[in-house]
PDB file of N, CA, C and O in Angstrom:
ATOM      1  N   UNK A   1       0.838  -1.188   0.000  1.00  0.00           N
ATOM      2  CA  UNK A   1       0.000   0.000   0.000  1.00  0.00           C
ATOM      3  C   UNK A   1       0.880   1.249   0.000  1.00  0.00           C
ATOM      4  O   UNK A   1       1.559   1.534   0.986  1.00  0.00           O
ATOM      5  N   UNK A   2       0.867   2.035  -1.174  1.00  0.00           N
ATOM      6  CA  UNK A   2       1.757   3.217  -0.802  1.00  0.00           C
ATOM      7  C   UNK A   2       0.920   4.349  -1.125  1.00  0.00           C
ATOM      8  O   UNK A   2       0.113   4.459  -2.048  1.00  0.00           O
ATOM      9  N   UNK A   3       1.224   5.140  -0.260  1.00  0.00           N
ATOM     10  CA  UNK A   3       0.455   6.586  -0.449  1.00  0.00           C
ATOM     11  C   UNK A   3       1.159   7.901  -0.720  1.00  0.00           C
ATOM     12  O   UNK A   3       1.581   8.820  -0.018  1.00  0.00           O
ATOM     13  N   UNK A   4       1.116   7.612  -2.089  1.00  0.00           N
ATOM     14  CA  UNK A   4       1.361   8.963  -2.984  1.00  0.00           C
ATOM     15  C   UNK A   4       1.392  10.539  -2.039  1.00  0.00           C
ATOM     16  O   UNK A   4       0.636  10.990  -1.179  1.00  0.00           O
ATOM     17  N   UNK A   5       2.718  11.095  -2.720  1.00  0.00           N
ATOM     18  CA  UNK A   5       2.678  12.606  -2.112  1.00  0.00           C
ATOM     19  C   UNK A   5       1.807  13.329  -2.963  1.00  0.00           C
ATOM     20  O   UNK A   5       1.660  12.773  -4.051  1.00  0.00           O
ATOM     21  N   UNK A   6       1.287  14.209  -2.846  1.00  0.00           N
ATOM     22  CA  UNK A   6       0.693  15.417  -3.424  1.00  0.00           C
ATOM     23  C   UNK A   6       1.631  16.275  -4.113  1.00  0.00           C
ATOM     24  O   UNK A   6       2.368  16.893  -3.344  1.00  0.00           O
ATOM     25  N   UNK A   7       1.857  16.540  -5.642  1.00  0.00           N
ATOM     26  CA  UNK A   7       2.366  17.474  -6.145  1.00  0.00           C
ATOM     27  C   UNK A   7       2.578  18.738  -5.461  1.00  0.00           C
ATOM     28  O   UNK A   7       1.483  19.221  -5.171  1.00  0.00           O
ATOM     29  N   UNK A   8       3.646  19.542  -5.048  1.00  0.00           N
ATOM     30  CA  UNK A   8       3.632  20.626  -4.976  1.00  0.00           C
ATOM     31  C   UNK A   8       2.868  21.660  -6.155  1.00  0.00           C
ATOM     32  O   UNK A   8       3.047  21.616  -7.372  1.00  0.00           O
ATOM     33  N   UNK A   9       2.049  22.509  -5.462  1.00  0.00           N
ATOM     34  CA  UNK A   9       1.871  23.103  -6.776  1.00  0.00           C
ATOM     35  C   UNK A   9       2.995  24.594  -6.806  1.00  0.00           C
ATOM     36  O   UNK A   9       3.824  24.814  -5.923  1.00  0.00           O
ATOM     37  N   UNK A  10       2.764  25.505  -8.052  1.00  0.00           N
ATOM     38  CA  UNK A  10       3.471  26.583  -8.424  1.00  0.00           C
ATOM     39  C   UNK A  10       3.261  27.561  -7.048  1.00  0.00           C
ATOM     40  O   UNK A  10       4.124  28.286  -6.552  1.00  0.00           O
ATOM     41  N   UNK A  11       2.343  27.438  -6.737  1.00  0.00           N
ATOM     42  CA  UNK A  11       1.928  29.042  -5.696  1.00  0.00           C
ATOM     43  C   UNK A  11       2.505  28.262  -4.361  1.00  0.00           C
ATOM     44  O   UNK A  11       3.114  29.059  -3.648  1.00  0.00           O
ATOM     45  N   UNK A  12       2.488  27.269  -3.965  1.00  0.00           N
ATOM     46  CA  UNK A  12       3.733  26.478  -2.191  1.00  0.00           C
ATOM     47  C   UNK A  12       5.054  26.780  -3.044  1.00  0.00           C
ATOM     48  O   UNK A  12       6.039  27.304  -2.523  1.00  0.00           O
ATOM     49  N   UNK A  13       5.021  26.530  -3.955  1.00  0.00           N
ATOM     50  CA  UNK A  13       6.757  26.973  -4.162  1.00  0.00           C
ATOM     51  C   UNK A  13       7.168  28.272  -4.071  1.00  0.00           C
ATOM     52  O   UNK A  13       8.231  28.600  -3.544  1.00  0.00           O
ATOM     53  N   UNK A  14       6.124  29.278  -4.719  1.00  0.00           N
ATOM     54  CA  UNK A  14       6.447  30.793  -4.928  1.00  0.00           C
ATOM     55  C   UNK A  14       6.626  31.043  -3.544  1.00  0.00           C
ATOM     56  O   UNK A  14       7.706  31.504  -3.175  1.00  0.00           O
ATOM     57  N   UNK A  15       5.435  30.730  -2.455  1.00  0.00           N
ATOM     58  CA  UNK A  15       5.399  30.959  -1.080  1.00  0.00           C
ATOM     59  C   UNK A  15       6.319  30.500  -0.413  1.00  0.00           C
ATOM     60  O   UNK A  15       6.848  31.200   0.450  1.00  0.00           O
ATOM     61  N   UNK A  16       6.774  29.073  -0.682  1.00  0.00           N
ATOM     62  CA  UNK A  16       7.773  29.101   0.096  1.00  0.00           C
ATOM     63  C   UNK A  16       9.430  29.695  -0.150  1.00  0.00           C
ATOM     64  O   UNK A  16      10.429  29.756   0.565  1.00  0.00           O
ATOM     65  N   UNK A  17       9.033  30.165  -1.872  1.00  0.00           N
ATOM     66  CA  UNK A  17      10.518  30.596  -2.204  1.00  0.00           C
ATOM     67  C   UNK A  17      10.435  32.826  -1.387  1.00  0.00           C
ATOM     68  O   UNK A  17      11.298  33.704  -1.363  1.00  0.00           O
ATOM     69  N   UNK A  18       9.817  32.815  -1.187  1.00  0.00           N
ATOM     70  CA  UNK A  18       9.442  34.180  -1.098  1.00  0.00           C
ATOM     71  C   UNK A  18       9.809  34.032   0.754  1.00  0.00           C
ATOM     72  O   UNK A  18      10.640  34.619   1.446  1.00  0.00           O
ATOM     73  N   UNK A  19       8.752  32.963   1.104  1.00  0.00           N
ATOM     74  CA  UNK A  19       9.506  32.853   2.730  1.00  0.00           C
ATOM     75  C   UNK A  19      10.781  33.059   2.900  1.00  0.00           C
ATOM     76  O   UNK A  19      11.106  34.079   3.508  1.00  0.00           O
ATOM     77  N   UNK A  20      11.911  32.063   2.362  1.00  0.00           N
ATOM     78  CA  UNK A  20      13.135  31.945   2.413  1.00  0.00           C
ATOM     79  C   UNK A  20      13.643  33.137   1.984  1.00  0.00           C
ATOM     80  O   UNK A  20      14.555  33.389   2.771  1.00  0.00           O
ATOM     81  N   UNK A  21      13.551  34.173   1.028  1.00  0.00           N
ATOM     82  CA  UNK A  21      14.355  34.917   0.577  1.00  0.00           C
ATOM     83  C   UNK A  21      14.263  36.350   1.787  1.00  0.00           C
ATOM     84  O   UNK A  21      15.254  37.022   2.072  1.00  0.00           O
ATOM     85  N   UNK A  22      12.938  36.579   2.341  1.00  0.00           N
ATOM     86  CA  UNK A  22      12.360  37.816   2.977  1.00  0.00           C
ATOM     87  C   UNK A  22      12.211  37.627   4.257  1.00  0.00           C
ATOM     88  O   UNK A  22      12.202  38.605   5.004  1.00  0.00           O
ATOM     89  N   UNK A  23      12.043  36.141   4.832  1.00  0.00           N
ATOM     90  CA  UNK A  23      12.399  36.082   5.649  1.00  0.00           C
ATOM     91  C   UNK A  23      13.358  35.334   6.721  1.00  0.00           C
ATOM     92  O   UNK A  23      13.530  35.536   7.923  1.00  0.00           O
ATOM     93  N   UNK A  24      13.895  34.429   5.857  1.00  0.00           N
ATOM     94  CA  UNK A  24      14.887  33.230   6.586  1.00  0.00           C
ATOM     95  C   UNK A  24      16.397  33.770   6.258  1.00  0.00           C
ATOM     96  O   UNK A  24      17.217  33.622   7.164  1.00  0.00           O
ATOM     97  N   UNK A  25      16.783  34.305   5.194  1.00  0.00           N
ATOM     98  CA  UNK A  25      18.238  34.807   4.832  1.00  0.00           C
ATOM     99  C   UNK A  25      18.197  35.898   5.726  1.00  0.00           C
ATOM    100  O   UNK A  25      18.883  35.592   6.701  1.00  0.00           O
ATOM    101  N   UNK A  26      17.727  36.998   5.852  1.00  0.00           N
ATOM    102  CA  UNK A  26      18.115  38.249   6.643  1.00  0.00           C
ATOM    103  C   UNK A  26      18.200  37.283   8.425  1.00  0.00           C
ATOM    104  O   UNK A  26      19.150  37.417   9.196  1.00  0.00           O
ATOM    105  N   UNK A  27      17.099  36.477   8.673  1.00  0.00           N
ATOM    106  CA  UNK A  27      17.567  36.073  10.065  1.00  0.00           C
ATOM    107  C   UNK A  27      18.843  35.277  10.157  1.00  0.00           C
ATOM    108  O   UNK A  27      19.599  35.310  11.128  1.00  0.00           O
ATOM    109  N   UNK A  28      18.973  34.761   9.373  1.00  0.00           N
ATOM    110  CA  UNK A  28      20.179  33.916   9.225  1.00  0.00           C
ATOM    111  C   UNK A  28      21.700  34.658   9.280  1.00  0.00           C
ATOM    112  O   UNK A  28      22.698  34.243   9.869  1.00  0.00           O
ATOM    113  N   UNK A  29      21.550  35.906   8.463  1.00  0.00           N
ATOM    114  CA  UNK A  29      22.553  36.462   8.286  1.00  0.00           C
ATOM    115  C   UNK A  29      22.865  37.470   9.377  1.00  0.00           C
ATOM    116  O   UNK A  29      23.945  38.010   9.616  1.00  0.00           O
ATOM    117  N   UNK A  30      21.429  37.645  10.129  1.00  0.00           N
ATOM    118  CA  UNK A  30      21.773  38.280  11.173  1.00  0.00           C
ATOM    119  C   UNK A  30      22.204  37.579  12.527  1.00  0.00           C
ATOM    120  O   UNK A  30      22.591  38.284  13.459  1.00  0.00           O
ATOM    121  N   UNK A  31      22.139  36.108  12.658  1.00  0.00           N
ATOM    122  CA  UNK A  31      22.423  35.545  13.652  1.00  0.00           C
ATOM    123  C   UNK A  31      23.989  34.897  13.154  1.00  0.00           C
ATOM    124  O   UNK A  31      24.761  34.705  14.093  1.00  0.00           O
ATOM    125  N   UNK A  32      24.404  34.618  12.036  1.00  0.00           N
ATOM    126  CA  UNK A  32      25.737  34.601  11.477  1.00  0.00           C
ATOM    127  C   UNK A  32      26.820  35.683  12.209  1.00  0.00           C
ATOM    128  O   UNK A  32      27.849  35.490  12.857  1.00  0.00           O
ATOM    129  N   UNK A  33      25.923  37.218  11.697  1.00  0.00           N
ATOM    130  CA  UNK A  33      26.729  38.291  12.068  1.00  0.00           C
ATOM    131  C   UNK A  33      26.960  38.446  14.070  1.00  0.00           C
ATOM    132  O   UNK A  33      27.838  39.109  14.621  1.00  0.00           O
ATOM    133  N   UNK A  34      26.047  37.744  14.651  1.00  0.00           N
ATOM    134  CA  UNK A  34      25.686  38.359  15.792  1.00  0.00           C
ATOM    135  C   UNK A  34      26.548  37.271  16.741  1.00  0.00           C
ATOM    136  O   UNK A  34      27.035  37.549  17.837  1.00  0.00           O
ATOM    137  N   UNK A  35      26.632  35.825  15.994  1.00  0.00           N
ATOM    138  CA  UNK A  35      27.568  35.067  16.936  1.00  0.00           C
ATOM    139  C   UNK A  35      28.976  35.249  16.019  1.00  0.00           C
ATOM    140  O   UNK A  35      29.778  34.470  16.535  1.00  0.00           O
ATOM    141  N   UNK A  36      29.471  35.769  15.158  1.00  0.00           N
ATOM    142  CA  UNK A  36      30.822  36.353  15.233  1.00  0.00           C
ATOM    143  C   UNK A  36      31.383  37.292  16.456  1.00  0.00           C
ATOM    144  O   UNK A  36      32.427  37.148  17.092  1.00  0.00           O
ATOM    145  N   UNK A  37      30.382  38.285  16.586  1.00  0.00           N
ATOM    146  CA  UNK A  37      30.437  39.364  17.198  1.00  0.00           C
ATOM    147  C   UNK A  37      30.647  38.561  18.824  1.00  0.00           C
ATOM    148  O   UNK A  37      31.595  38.907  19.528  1.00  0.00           O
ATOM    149  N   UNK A  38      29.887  37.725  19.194  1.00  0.00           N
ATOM    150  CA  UNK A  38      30.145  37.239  20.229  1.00  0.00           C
ATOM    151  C   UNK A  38      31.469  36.254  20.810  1.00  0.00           C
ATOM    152  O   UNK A  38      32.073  36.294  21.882  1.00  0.00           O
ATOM    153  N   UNK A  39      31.607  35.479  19.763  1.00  0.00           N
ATOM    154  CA  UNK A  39      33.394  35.223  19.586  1.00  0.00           C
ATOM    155  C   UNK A  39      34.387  35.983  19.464  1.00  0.00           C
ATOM    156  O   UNK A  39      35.570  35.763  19.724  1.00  0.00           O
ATOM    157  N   UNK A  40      33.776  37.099  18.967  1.00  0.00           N
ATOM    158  CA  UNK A  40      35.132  38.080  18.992  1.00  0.00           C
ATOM    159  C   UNK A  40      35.180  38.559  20.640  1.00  0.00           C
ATOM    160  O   UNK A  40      36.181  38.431  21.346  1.00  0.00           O
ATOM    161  N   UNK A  41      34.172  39.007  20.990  1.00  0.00           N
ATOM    162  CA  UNK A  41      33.866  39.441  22.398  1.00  0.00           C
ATOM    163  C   UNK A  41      34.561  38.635  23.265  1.00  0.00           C
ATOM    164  O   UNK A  41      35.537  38.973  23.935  1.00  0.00           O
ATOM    165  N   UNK A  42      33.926  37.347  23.229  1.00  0.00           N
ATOM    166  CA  UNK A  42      34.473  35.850  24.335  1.00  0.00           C
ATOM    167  C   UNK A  42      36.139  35.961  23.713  1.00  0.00           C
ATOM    168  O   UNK A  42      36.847  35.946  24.720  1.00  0.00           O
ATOM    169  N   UNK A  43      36.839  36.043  22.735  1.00  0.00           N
ATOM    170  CA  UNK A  43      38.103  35.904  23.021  1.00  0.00           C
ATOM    171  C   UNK A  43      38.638  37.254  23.344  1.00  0.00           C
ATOM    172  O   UNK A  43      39.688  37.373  23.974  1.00  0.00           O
ATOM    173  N   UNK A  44      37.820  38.458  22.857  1.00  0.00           N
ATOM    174  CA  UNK A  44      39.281  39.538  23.468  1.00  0.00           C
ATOM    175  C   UNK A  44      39.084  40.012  25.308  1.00  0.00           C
ATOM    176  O   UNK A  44      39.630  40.933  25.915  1.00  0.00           O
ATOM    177  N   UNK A  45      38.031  38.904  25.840  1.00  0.00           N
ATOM    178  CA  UNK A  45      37.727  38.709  27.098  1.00  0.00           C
ATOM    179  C   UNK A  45      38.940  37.886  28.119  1.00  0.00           C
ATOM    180  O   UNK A  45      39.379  37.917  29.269  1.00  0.00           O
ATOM    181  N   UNK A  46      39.133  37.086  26.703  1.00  0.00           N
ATOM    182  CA  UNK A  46      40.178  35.982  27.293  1.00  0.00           C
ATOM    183  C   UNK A  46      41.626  36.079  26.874  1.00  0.00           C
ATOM    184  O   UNK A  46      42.435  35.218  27.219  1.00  0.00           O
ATOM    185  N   UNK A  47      41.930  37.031  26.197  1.00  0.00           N
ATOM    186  CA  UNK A  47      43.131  37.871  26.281  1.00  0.00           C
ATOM    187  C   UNK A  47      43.805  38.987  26.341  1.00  0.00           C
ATOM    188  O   UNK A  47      44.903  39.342  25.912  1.00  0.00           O
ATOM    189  N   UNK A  48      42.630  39.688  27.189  1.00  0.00           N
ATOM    190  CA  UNK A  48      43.020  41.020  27.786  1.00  0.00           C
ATOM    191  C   UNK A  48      42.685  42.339  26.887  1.00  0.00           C
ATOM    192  O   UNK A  48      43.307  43.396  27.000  1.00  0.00           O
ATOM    193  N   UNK A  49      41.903  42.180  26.224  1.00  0.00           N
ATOM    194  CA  UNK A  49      41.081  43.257  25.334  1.00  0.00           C
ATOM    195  C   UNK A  49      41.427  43.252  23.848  1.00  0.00           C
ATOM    196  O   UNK A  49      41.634  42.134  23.375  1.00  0.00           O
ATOM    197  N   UNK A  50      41.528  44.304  23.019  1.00  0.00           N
ATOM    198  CA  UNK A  50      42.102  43.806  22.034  1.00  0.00           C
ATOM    199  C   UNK A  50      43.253  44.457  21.305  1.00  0.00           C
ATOM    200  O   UNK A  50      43.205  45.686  21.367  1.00  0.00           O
ATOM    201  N   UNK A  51      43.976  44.109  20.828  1.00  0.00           N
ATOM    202  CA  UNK A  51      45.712  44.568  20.284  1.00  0.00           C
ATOM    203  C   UNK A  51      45.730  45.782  20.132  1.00  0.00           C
ATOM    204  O   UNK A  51      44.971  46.544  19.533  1.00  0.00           O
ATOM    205  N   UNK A  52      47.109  46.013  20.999  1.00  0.00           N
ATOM    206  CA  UNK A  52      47.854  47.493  20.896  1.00  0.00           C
ATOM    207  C   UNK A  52      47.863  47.915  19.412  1.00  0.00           C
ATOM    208  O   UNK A  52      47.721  46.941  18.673  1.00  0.00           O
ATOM    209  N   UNK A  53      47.986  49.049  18.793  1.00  0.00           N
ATOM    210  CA  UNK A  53      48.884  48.968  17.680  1.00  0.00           C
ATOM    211  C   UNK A  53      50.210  49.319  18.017  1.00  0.00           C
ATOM    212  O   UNK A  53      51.092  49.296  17.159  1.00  0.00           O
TER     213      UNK A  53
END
């Protein structure tokens, strides 16, 4: 007994391509940017701030 998927149609793809672009890349890229920022933090914590010039 197998039970067939349902075709995606054109308009779940548009929707879901429109999700991803407007709203999953900007969060993504903002939580990318935001745990750099926090590694940089956690190490110049752990070696005394950050370089003389």
């Amino acid at each position: 007994m197998t039970n067939p998927q349902p075709h995606s149609t054109r308009s779940e793809e548009l929707r879901s391509f429109v999700f991803m672009t407007v709203v999953m890349a900007p969060v993504l890229s903002g939580v990318l940017i935001a745990s750099y920022g926090f590694l940089v933090w956690i190490y110049q914590m752990l070696i005394g701030g950050p370089p003389h010039a």
